[in-house]
N, CA, C and O of each residue as an XYZ file, in Angstrom:
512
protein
N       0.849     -1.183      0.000
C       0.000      0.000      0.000
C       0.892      1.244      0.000
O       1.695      1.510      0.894
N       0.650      2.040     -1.190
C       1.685      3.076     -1.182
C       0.802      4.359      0.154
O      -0.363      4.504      0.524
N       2.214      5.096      0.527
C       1.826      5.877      1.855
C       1.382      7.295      1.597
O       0.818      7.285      0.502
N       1.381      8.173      1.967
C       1.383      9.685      1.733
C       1.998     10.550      1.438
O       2.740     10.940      2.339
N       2.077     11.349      0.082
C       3.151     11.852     -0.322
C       3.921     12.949      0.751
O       3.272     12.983      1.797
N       5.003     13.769      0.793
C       5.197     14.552      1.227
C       4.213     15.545      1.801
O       3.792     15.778      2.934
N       4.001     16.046      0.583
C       3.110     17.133      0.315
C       1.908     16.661      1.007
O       1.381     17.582      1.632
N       1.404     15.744      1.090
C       0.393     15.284      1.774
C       0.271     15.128      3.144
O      -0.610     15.775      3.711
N       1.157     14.218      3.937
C       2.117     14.609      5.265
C       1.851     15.836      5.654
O       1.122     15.921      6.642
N       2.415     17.318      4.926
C       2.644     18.150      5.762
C       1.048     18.324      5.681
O       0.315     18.330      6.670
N       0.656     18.455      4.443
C      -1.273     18.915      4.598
C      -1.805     18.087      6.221
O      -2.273     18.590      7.243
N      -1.729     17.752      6.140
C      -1.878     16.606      7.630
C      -1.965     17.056      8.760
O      -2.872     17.166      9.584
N      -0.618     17.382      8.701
C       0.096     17.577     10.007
C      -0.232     19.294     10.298
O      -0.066     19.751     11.429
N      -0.729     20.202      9.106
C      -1.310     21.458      9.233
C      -2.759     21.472      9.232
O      -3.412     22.413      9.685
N      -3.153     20.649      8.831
C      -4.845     20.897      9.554
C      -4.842     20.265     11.192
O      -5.259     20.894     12.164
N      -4.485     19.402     11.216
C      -4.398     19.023     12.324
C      -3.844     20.161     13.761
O      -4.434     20.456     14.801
N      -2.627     20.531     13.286
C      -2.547     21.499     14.571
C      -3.855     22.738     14.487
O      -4.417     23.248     15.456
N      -4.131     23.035     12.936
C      -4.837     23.969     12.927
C      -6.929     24.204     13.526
O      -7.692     25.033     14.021
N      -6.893     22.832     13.006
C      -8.055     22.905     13.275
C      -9.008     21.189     14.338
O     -10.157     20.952     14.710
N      -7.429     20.316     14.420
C      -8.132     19.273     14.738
C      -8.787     18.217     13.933
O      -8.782     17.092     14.432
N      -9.348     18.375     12.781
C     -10.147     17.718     11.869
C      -9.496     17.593     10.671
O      -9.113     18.614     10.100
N      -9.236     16.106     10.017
C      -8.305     16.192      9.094
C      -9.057     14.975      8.296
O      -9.435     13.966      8.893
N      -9.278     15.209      6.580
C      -9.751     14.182      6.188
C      -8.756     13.658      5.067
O      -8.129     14.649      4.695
N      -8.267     12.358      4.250
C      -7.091     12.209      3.903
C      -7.415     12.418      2.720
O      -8.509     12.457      2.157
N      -5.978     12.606      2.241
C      -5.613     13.452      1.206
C      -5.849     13.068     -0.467
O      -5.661     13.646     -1.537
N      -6.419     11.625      0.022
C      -6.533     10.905     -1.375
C      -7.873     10.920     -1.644
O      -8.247     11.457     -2.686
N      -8.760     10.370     -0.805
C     -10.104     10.104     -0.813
C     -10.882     11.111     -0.036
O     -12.041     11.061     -0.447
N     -10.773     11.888      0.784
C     -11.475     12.736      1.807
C     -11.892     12.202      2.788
O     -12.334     12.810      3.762
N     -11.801     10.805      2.661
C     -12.598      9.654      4.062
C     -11.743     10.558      5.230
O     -10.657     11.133      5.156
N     -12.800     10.411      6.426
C     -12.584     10.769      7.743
C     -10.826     10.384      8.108
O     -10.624      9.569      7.207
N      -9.865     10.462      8.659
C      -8.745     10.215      9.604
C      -9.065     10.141     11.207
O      -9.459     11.002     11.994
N      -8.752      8.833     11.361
C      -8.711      8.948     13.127
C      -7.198      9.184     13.083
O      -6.233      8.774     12.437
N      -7.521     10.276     14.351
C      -6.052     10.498     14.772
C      -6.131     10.718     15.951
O      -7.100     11.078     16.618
N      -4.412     10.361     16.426
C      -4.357      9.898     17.914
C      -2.767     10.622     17.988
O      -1.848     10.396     17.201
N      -2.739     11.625     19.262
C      -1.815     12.348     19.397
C      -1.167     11.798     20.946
O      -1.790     11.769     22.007
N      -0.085     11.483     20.773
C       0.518     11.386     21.904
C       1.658     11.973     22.335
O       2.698     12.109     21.691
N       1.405     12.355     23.567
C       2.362     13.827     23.811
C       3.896     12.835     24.761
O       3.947     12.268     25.853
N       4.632     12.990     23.963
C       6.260     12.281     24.255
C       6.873     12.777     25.508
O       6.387     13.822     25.940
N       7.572     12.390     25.993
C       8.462     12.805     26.809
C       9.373     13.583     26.728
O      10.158     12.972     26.004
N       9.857     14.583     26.985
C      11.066     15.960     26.384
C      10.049     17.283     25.239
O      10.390     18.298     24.632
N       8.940     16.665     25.391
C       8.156     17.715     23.961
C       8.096     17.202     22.855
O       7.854     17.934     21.895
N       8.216     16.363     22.740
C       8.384     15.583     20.981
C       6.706     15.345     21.074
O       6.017     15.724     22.021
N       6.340     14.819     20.191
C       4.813     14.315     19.755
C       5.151     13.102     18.810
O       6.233     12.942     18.247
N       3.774     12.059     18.702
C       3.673     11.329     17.794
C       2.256     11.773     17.519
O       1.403     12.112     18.338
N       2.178     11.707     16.262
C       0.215     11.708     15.240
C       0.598     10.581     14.678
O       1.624     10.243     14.089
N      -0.472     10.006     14.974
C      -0.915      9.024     14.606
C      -2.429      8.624     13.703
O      -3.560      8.506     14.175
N      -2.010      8.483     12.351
C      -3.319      9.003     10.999
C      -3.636      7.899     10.622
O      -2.698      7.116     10.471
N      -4.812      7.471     10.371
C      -5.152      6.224      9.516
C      -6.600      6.488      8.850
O      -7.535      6.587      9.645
N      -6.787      6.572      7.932
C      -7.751      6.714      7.129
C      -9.024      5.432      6.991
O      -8.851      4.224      6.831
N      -9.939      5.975      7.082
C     -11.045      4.967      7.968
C     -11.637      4.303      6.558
O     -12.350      3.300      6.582
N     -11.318      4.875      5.524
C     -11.689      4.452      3.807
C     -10.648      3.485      3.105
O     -10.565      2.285      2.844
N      -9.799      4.793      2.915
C      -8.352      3.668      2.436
C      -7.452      2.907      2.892
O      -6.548      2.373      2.248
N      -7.722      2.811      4.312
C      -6.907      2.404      4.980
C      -5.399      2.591      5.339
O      -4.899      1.789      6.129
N      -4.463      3.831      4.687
C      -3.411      4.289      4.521
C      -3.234      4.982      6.400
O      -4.039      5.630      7.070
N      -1.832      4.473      6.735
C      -1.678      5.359      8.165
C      -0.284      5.783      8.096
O       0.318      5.534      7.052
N       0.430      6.488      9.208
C       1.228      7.293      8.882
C       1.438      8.007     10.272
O       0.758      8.871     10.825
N       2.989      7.154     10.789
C       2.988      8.116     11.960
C       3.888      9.276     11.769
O       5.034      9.144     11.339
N       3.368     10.397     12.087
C       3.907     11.348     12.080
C       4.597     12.324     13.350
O       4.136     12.477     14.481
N       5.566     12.786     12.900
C       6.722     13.671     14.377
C       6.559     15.682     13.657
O       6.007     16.284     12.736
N       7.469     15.971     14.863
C       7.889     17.252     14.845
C       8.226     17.513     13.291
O       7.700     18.461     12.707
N       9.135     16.624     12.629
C       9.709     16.406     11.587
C       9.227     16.421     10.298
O       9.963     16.598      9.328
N       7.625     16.185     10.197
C       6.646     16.431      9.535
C       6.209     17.668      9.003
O       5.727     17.970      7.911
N       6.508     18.368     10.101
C       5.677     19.841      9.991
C       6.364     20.555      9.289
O       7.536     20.866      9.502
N       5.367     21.027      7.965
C       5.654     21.959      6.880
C       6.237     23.350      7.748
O       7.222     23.951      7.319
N       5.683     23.698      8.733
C       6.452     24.824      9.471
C       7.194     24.785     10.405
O       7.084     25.608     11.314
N       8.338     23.608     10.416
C       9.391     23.135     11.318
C      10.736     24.042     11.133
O      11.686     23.992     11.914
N      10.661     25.000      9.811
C      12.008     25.790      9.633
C      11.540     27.179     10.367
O      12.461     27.989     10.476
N      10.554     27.509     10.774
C       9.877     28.804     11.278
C      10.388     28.457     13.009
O      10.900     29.362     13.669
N      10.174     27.060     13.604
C      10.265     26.592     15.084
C      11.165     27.428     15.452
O      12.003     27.597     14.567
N      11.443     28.352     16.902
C      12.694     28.774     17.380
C      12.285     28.736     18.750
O      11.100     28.454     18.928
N      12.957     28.945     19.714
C      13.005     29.148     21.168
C      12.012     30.153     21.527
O      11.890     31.117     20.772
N      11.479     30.091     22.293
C      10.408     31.504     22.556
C      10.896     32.277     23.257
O      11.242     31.714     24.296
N      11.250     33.891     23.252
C      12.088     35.123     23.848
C      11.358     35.066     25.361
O      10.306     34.469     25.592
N      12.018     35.693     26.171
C      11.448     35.842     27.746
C      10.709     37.387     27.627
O      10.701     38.172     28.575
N      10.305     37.580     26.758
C       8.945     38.427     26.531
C       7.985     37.367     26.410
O       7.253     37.110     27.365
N       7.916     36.757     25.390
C       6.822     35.927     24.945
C       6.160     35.067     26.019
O       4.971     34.792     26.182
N       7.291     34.705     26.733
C       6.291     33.995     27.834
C       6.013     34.685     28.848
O       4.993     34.349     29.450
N       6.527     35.450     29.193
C       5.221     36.589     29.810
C       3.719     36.846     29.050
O       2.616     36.503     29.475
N       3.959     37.378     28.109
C       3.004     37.451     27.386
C       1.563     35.924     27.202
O       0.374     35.768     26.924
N       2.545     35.310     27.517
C       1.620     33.728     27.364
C       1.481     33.263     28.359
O       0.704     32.322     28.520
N       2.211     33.798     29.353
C       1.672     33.606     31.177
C       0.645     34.379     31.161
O      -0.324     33.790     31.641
N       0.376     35.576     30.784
C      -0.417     36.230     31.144
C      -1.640     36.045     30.656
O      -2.673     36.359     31.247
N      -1.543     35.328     29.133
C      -2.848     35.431     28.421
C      -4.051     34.102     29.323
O      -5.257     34.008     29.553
N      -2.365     33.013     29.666
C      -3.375     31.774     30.653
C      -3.744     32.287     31.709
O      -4.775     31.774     32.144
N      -3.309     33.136     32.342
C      -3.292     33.718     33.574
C      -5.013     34.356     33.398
O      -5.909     33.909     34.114
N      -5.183     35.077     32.698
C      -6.326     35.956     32.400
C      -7.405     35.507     31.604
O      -8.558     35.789     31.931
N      -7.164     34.856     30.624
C      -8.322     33.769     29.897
C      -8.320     32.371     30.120
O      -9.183     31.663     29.602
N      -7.220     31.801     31.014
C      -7.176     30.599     30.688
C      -6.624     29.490     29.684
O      -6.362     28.318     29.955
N      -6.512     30.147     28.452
C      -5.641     30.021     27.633
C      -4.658     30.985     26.591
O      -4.600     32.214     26.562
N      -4.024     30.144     25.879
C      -3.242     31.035     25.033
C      -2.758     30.509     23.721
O      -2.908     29.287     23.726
N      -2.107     31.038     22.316
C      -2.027     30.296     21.568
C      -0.179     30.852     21.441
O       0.207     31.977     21.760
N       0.747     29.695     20.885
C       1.949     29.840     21.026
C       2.584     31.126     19.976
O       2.211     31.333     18.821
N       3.456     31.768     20.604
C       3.849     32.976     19.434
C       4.814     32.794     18.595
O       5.414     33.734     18.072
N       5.153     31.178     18.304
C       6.058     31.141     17.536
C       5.035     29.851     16.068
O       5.357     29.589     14.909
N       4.116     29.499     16.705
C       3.966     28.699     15.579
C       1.928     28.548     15.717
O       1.337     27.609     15.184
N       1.452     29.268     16.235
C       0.116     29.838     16.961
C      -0.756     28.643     17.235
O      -1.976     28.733     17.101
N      -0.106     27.401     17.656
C      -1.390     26.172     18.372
C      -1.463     26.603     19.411
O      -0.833     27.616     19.717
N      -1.983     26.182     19.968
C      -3.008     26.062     21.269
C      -2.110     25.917     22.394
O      -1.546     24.828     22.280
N      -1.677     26.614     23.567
C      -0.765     26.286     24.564
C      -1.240     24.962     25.607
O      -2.259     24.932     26.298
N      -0.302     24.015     25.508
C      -1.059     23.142     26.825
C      -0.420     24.119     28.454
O       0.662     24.691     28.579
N      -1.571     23.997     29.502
C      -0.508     24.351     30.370
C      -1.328     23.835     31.694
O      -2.539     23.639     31.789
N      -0.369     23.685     32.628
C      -0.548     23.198     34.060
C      -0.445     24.464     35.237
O       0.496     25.253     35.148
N      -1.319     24.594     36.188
C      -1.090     25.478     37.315
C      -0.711     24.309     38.665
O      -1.471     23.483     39.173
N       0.566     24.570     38.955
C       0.628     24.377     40.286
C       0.950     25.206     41.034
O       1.472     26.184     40.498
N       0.804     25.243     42.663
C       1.356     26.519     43.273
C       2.484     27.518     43.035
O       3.625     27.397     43.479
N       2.092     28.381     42.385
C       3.644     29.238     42.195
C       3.888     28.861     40.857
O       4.582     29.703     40.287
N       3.542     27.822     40.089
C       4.411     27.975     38.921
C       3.171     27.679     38.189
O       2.116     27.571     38.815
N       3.223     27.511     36.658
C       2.450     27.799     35.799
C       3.282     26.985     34.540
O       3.840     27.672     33.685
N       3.325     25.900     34.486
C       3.747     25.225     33.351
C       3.290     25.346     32.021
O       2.232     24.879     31.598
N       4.125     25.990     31.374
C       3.094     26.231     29.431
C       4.071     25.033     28.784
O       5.242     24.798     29.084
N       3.083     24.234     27.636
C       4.145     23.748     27.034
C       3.370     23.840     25.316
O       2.140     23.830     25.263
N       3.977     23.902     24.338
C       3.308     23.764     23.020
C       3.826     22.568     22.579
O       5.042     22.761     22.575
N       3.576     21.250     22.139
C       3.579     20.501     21.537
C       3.910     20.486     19.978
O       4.663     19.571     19.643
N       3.452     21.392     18.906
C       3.833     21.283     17.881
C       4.907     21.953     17.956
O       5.532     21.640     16.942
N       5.422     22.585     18.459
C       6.874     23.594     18.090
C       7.868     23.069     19.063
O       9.077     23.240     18.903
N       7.463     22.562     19.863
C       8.617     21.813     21.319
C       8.760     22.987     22.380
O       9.666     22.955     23.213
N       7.996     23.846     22.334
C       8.445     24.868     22.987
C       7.407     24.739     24.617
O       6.372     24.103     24.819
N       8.311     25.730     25.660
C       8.564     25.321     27.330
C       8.869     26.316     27.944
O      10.011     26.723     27.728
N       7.999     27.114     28.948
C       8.971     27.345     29.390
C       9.316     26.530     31.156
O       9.326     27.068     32.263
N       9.490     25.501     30.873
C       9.896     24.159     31.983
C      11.258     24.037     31.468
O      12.192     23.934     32.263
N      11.574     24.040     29.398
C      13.484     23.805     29.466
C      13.988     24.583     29.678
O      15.138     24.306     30.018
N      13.776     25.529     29.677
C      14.167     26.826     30.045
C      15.657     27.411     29.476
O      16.474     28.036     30.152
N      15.785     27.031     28.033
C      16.095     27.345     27.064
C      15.543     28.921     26.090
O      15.788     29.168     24.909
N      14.566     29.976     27.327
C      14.514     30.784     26.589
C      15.736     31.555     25.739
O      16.952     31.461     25.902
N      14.862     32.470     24.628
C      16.326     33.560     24.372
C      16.105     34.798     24.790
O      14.902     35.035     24.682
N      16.726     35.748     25.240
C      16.818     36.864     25.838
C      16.257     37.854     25.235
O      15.363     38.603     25.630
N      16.994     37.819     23.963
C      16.621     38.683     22.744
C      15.433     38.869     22.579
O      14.808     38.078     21.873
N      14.711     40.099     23.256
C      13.294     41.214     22.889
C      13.586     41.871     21.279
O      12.783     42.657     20.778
């Protein structure tokens, strides 16, 4: 069974962060997909097409906007503390999904999944 072209992959892997709902690229049949959030920030998607049966696990490595990924500045996460802080959520300023984040006492864990970005590695960059 031949797999998914490139070009198809990234279509994938961009509706998916974008909107959640992804139908495949050959036939339009529905995709179940199953995201599992890795250890260190990595991700696996996991696609299989409920028609053609074609699946396809997909990484960080996938993403048509993986050359855009950079460290997030220690502005930005202020800015994204604050937005969870005040709405509850926030969307990432380097690649705009959806922030996951945790409150425990005193700290406030953000993490984005499609871009790898944290501020738990604390690998920010300085540079405003």
């Amino acid at each position: 069974m031949m797999s998914w072209s490139t070009e198809q992959k990234y279509q994938i892997v961009e509706q998916f962060w974008q909107n959640g709902v992804v139908r495949c690229p050959d036939d339009n049949g529905p995709l179940k997909l199953k995201l599992q959030k890795l250890h260190g920030g990595d991700y696996s998607l996991d696609a299989e097409c409920a028609v053609c049966g074609k699946r396809k696990e997909l990484r960080r490595g996938d993403d048509p906007q993986r050359h855009r990924f950079r460290p997030w500045t220690a502005h930005e996460v202020e800015r994204v503390t604050e937005s969870v802080v005040k709405m509850g959520a926030s969307h990432c300023p380097v690649c705009c999904s959806s922030i996951d984040w945790q409150g425990a006492p005193g700290v406030l864990l953000l993490r984005c999944f499609r871009c790898g970005n944290s501020n738990q590695w604390q690998n920010v960059s300085v540079t405003n």
